[in-house]
C-alpha positions in Angstrom: 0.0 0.0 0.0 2.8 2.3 1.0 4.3 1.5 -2.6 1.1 2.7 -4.2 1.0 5.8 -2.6 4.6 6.3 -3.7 3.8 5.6 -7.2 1.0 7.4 -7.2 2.0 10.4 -5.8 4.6 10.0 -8.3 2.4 10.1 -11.3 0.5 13.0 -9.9 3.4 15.2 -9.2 4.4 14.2 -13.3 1.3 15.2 -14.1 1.2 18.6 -12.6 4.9 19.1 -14.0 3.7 18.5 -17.2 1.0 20.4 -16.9 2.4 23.5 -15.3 5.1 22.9 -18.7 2.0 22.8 -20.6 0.7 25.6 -19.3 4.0 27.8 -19.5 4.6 26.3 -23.3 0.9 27.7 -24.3 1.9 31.2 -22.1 5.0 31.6 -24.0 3.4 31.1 -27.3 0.5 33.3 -26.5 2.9 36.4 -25.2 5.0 35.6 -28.3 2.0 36.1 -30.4 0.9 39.0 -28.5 4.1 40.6 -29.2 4.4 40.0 -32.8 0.7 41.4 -32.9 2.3 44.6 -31.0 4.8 44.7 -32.9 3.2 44.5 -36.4 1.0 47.3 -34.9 3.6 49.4 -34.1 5.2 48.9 -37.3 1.9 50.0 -38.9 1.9 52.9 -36.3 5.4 53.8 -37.4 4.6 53.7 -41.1 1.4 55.5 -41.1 2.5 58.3 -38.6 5.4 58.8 -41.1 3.2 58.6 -44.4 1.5 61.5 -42.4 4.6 63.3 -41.8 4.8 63.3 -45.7 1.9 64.3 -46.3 2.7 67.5 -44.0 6.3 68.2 -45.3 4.8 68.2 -48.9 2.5 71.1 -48.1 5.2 73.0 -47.0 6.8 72.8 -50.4 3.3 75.5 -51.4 4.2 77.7 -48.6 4.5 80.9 -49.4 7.2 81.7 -47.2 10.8 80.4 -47.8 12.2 79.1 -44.8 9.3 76.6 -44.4 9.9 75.6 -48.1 13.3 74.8 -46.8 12.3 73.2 -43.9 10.0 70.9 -46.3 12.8 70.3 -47.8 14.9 68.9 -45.2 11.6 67.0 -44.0 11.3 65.2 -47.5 15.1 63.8 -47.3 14.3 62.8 -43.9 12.0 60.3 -44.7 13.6 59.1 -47.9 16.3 58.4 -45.4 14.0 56.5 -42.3 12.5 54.5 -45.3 15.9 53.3 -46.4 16.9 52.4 -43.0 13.6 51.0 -42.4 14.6 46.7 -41.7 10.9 45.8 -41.4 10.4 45.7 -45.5 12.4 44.3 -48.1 15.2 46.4 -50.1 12.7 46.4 -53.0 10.2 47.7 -51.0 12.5 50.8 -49.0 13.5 51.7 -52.3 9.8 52.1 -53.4 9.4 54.4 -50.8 12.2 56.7 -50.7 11.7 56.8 -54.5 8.0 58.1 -54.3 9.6 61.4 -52.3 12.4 61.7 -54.7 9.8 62.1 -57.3 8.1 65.2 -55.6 11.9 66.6 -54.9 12.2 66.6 -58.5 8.7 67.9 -59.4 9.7 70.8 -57.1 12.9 71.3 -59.0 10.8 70.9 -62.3 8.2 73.7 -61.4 8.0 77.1 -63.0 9.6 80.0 -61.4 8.1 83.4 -62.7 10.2 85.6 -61.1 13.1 84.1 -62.5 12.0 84.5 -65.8 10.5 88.4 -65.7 14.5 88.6 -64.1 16.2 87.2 -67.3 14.1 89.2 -69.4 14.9 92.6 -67.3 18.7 91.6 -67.7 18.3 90.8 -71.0 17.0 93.7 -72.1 19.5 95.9 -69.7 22.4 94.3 -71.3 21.3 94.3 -75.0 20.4 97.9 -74.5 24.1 98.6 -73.0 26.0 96.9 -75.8 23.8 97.5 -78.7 24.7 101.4 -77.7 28.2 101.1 -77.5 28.4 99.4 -80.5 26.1 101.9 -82.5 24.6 99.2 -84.6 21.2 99.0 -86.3 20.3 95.7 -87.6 20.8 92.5 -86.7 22.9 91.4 -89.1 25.7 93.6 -87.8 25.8 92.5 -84.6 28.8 91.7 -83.2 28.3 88.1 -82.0 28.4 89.1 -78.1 25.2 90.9 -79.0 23.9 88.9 -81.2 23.8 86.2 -78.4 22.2 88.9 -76.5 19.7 89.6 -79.0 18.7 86.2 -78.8 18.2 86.4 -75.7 16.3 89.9 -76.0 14.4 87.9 -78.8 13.0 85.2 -76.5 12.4 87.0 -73.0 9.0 87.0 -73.1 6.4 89.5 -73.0 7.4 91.3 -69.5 7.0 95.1 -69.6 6.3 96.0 -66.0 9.9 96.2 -64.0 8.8 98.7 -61.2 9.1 96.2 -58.8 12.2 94.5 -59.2 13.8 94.6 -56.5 11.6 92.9 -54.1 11.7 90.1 -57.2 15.5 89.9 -56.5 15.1 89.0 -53.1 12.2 86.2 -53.8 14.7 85.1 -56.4 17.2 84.7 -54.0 15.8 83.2 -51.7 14.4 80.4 -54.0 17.6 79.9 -55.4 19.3 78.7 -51.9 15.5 76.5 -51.5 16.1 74.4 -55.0 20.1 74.1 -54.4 19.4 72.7 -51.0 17.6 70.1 -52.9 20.4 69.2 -54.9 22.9 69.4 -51.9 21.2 67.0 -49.7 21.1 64.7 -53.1 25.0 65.5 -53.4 25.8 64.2 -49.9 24.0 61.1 -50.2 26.0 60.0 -54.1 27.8 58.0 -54.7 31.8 58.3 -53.6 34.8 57.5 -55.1 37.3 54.7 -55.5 40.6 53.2 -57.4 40.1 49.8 -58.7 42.6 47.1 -58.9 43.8 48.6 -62.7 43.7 52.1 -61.0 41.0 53.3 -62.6 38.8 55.9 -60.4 35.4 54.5 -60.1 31.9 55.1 -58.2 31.2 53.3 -54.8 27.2 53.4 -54.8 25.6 55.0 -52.4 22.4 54.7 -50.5 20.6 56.9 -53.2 22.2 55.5 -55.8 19.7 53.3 -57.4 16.6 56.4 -57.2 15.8 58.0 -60.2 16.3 61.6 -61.0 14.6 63.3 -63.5 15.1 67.3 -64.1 13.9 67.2 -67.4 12.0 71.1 -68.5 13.5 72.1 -65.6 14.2 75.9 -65.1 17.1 76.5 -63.8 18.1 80.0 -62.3 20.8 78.8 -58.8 24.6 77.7 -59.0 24.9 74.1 -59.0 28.9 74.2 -58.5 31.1 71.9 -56.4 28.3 69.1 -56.6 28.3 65.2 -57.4 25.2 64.9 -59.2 24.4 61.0 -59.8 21.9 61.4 -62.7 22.1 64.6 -64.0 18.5 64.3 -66.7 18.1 67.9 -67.4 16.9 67.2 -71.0 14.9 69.9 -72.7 16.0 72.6 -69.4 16.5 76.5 -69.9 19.0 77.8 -67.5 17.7 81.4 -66.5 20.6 82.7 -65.3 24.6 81.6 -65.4 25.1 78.0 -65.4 27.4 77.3 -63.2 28.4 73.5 -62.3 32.3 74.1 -61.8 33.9 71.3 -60.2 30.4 69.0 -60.0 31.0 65.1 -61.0 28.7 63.5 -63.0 28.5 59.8 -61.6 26.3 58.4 -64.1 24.9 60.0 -67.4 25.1 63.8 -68.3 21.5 64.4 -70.4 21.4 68.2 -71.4 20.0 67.1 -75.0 17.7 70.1 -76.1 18.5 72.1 -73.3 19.2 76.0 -73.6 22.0 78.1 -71.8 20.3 81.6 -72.1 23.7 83.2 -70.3 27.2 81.6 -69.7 27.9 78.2 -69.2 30.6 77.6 -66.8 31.1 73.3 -66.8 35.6 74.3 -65.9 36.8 71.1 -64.1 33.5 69.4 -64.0 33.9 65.7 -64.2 31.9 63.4 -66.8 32.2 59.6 -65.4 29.6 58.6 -67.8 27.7 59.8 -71.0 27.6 63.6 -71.7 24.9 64.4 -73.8 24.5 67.9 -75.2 22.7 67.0 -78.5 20.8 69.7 -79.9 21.6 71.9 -76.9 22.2 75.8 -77.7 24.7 78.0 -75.8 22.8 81.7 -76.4 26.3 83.1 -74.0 29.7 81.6 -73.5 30.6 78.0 -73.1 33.6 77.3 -70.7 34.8 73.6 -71.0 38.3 74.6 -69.9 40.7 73.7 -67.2 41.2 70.0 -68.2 37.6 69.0 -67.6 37.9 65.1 -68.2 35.0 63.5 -70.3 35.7 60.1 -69.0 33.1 58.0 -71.5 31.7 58.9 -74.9 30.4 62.4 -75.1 27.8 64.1 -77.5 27.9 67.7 -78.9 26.6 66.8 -82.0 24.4 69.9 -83.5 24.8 71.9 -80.4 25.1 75.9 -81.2 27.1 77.8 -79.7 26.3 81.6 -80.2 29.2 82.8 -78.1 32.8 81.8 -77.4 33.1 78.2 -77.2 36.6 77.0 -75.4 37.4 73.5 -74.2 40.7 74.7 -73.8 43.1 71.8 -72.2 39.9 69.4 -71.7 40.2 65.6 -71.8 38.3 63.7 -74.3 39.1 60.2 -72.7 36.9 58.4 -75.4 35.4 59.1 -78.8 34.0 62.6 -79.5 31.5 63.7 -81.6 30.5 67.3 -83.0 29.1 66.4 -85.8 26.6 69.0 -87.3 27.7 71.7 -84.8 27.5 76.0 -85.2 30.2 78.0 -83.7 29.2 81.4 -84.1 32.2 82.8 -82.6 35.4 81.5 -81.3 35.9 78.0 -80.6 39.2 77.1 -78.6 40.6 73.8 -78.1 44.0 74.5 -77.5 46.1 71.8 -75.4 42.9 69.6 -76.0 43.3 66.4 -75.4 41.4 63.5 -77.8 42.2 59.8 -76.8 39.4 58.0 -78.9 37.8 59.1 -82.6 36.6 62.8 -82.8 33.8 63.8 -85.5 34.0 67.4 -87.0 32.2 66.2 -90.2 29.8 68.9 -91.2 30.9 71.7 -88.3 30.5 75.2 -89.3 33.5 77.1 -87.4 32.2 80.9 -88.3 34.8 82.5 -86.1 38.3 82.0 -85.2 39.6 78.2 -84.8 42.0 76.9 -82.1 43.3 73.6 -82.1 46.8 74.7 -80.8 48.9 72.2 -79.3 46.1 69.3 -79.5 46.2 65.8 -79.0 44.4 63.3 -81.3 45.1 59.7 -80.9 42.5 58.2 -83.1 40.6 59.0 -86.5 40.5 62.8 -86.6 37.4 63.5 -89.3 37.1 67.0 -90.3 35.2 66.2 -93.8 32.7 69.2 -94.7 33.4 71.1 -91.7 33.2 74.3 -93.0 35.8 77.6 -91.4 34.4 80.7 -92.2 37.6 82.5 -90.0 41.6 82.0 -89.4 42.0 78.2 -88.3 45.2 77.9 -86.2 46.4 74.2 -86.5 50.0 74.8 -85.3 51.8 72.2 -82.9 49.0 69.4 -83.4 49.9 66.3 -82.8 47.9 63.1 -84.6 49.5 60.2 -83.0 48.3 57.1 -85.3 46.3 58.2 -88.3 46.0 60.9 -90.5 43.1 63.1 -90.6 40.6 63.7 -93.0 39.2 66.9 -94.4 37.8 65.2 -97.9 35.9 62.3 -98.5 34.7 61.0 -102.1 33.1 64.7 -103.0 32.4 65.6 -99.5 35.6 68.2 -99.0 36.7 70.9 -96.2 36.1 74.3 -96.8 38.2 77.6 -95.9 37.1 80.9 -96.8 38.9 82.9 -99.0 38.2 86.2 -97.7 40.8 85.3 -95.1 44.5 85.8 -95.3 46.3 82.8 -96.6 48.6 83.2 -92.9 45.2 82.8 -91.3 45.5 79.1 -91.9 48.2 77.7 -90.3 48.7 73.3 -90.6 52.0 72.4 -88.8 52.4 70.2 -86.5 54.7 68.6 -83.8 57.8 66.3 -85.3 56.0 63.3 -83.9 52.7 63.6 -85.7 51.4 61.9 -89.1 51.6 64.5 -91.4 48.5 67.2 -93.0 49.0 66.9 -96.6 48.8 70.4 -98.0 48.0 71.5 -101.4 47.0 75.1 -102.9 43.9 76.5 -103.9 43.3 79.7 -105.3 40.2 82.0 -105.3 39.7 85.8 -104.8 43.3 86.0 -106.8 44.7 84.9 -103.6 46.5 81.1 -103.0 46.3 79.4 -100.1 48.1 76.2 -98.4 45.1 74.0 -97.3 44.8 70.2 -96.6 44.4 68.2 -100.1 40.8 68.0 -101.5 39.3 71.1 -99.5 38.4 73.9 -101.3 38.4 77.7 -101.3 34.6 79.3 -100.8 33.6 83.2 -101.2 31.0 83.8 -98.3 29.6 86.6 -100.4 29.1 84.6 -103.6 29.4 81.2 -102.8 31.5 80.8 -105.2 33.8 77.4 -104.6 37.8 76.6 -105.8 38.8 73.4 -107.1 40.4 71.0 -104.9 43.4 72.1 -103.6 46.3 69.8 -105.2 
């Protein structure tokens, strides 16, 4: 009997054990499951509360007054940045997100700016006025081309006649200038960095934004950009109001400024092209500075651009092929110590004022066919390190204007270059030393030499 009790108390006590492990197994689960449930809902609560918060930092884009533009501004990359850092959702899914407030960053940037315009139109005018004075002429076709590339702009500012309240525009201007940089500065510190690779080559280390989306396309553009890394510079189809100026910026991925129009000077000296430049179609209505060995890394498009003032890519880097094709220089076009490392495409350029290609580097086909120089064309100390170049093709030839001086053209180059054939050509009763195949034209007549031989 004293057994049984033994036993059975035994079995009892196993019972409850098992029971109280039971019980504690089925309380763990349940307070595991409570907390997921709390924890889903705060993730919920976390989301929702900060979908609001963009809601509110939107709003503040509209607001009339500047600082709390700003401060919208700030809000928006905020949030781009809690999304990214967000570990409840997938990568695909942050990046969804954070893309959604890039959009309306960009949409801001895109937006018209009246002021700016009724601005470039007062300056315009101002400066047109100024120089058309001092030069004392009285039709457009004798413009010098400085004021003919202010005419153009005179042309197209719009219909604006009331300026009596300028001044306070200059200070809304201003003040939306340093709103839309910000955007574009918070973007900067969040691209993409820089690195040597085991050749040496300096390549892009991705950054957190790098795989959004930019777009800047139709975007006016009236605020410095300068001293920038811009990741995916799409400003397609833009109109820069005032001076562009995107000195010492890196473009980390593609360059777009197809279509787009410079209304003032251009200042690009020691930007950084990593990628694509694309300036298709593009027109430079004031000067275009390329200088101070700005490296074009990959291949790089000017083809039919127009340049109404002085063009000068003095001592840039063309680390790829180059292509001009179909482009106007209305006035000077410099590129002296240029540097070309892949083929370069001049076919069909009209080069209306003076020509620089002093001291250049070209280390691939060089193809000047139909290009046509309406001033002097200084050649001297080229250097074409594997091929010839060509300034005729079947009947497609070079021309050089005759109402030059025959010094005007000058074709030497260094010792260590492949050689420009010369041959003369005679129009105007003057004979000239030009490359074989081109030919002499008369701008007033027309009128064409043979081939020189």
């Amino acid at each position: 009997d004293k057994a049984r009790e033994v036993e059975q108390k035994s079995t009892s006590d196993l019972r409850l054990h098992l029971l109280y492990i039971t019980g504690g197994v089925i309380a763990t689960l349940g307070l595991i499951e409570t907390n997921r449930k709390n924890s889903q809902d705060h993730v919920r609560q976390v989301h929702a509360a900060r979908r609001d918060r963009y809601i509110v930092a939107v709003d503040k884009l509209s607001n009339s007054n500047a600082s709390v533009r700003l401060g919208g501004v700030y809000a928006l990359v905020g949030l781009v940045d809690e999304w990214l850092d967000d570990d409840n959702m997938d990568r695909e899914t942050r990046i969804k997100e954070g893309q959604v407030i890039i959009n309306n960053l960009c949409s801001y940037i895109r937006s018209p700016f009246l002021i700016a315009e009724k601005i470039e139109a007062y300056e315009a005018r101002n400066d047109f006025n100024l120089l058309q004075e001092y030069e004392g002429a009285f039709s457009s076709e004798e413009y010098s081309p400085q004021l003919q590339a202010l005419y153009e702009r005179y042309k197209d500012s719009g219909s604006f006649k009331n300026f009596q309240d300028i001044t306070a525009n200059y200070a809304e201007l201003r003040e939306e200038q340093d709103v839309r940089r910000a955007i574009f500065v918070e973007m900067s510190k969040r691209s993409s960095t820089f690195i040597k690779n085991e050749k040496g080559a300096i390549v892009p280390s991705p950054s957190t934004w790098s795989n959004f989306e930019f777009d800047f396309s139709r975007a006016p553009i009236f605020y410095p950009l300068n001293d920038l890394t811009i990741e995916k510079g799409n400003f397609s189809s833009s109109k820069f109001h005032a001076k562009a100026d995107f000195s010492r910026v890196t473009f980390t991925c593609d360059a777009n400024f197809s279509g787009t129009i410079f209304t003032n000077d251009a200042n690009f000296i020691d930007a950084t092209f990593i990628n694509n430049a694309d300036f298709n179609k593009s027109i430079f209505i004031g000067e275009a500075k390329f200088i101070g060995a700005t490296p074009f890394i990959n291949a790089k498009d000017f083809s039919r651009v127009t340049f109404s003032g002085n063009a000068d890519f003095n001592n840039a880097e063309f680390h790829s092929n180059a292509n001009f094709m179909g482009a106007y220089f209305a006035h000077e076009a410099n590129f002296n110590e240029a540097t070309f490392t892949g083929d370069v495409s001049f076919h069909d350029v009209i080069f209306t004022g003076e020509t620089k290609f002093g001291g250049v580097i070209f280390n691939k086909h060089t193809n000047f066919v139909e290009a046509t120089f309406k001033g002097g064309a200084g050649f001297s100390k080229m250097t074409f390190t594997e091929f010839e170049p060509w300034f005729f093709e079947m009947c497609r030839h070079a021309r050089f204007s005759a109402a030059m001086n025959p010094h005007d053209y000058n074709f030497s180059v260094t010792t260590k270059s492949k050689p420009i054939n010369l041959g003369t050509a005679t129009l105007l009763g003057k004979t000239f030393k030009i490359p074989l195949g081109t030919i002499l034209f008369d701008p007033g007549s027309n009128d064409i030499s043979d081939p020189a031989k």
